[in-house]
C-alpha positions in Angstrom: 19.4 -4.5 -4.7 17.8 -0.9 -4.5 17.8 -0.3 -7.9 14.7 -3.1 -7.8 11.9 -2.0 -6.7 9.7 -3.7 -4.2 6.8 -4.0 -6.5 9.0 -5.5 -8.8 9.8 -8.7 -6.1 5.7 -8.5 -5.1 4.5 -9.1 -8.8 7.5 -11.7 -8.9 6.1 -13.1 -5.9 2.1 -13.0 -6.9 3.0 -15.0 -10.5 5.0 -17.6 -8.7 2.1 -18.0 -6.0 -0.3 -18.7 -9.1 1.9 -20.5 -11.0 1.8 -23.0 -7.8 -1.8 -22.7 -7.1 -2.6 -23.1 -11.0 -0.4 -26.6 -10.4 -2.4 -27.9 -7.0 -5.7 -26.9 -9.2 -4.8 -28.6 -12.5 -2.3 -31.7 -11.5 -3.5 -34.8 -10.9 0.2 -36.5 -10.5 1.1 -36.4 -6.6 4.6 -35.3 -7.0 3.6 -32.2 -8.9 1.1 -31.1 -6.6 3.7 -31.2 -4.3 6.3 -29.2 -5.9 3.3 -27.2 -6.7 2.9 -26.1 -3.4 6.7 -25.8 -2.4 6.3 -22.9 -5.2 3.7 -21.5 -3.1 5.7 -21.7 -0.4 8.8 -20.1 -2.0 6.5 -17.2 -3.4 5.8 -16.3 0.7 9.4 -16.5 1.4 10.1 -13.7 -1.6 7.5 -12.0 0.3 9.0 -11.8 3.2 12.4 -11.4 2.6 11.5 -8.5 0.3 9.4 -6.6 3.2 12.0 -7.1 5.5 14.2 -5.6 2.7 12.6 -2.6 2.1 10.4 -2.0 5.1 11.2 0.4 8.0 13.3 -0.7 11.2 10.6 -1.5 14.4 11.7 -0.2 17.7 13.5 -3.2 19.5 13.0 -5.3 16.3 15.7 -7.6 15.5 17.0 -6.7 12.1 17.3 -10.4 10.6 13.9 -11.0 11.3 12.4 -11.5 8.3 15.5 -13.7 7.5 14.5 -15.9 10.4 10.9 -16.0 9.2 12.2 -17.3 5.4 14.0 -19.8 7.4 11.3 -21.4 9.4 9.4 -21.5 6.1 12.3 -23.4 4.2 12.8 -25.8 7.3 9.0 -26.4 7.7 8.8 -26.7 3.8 11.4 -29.5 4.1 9.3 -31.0 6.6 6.7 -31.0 4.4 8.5 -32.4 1.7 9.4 -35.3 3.7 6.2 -36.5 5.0 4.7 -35.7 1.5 7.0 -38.0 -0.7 6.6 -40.9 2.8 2.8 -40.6 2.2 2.9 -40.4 -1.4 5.3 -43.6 -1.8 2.5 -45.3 0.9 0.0 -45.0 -1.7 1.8 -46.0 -4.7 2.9 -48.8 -3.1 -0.8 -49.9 -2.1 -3.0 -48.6 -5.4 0.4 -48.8 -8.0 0.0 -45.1 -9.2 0.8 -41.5 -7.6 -2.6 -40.0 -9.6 -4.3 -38.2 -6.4 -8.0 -39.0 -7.9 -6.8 -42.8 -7.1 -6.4 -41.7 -3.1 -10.0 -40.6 -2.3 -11.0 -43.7 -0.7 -9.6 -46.0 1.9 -10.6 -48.9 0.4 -8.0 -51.3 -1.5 
C-alpha cells in the first residue's frame, strides 16, 4: 500500500464524493438518492482510512483510530439506510411512486 500515494486515494475520494453529490442533485427516483449519498458517505470513509494511513502517530493516540472512525461511519450509514428505505416504502405506499418531487407536500 505505499507504493500509492495519498493523493492518489484523496482524488479517488473527491470523484466518488461528486459522483454522489452529482446523484442527490440530478435524481429524482428515491432509492438513487439514497445510494447517492451512501457514495458520499463511502468517499469520507476513503478519507479517513487513508489519513490514518499515511498520517503521523499522535502522542497517546490509539493507532486504529481512524479504523474506528470508518466504522462508526459504515454503522451510522446502515442506520441510515434503514430508516431511508422504511420512509421511502411509507411514501410509495401512500402516493404509488418513489419520485422525491411527489413527497413535497403532506397532503394525499
Amino acid at each position: 500500500m505505499n507504493d500509492i500515494p495519498l493523493t492518489w486515494f484523496l482524488i479517488f475520494a473527491a470523484a466518488c464524493f461528486v459522483i454522489g453529490l452529482m446523484g442527490v442533485l440530478v435524481r429524482r427516483n428515491a432509492i438513487a438518492v439514497l445510494m447517492a449519498i451512501e457514495i458520499m458517505l463511502n468517499a469520507a470513509n476513503i478519507n479517513l482510512v487513508a489519513f490514518w494511513r499515511y498520517g503521523t502517530p499522535v502522542e497517546g493516540d490509539s493507532p486504529i483510530s481512524g479504523v474506528m472512525f470508518a466504522i462508526f461511519v459504515i454503522t451510522v450509514a446502515a442506520a441510515e439506510v434503514a430508516v431511508g428505505i422504511g420512509l421511502i416504502l411509507l411514501c410509495y405506499r401512500r402516493w404509488h411512486a418513489a419520485d422525491v418531487d411527489r413527497f413535497d407536500s403532506l397532503s394525499g
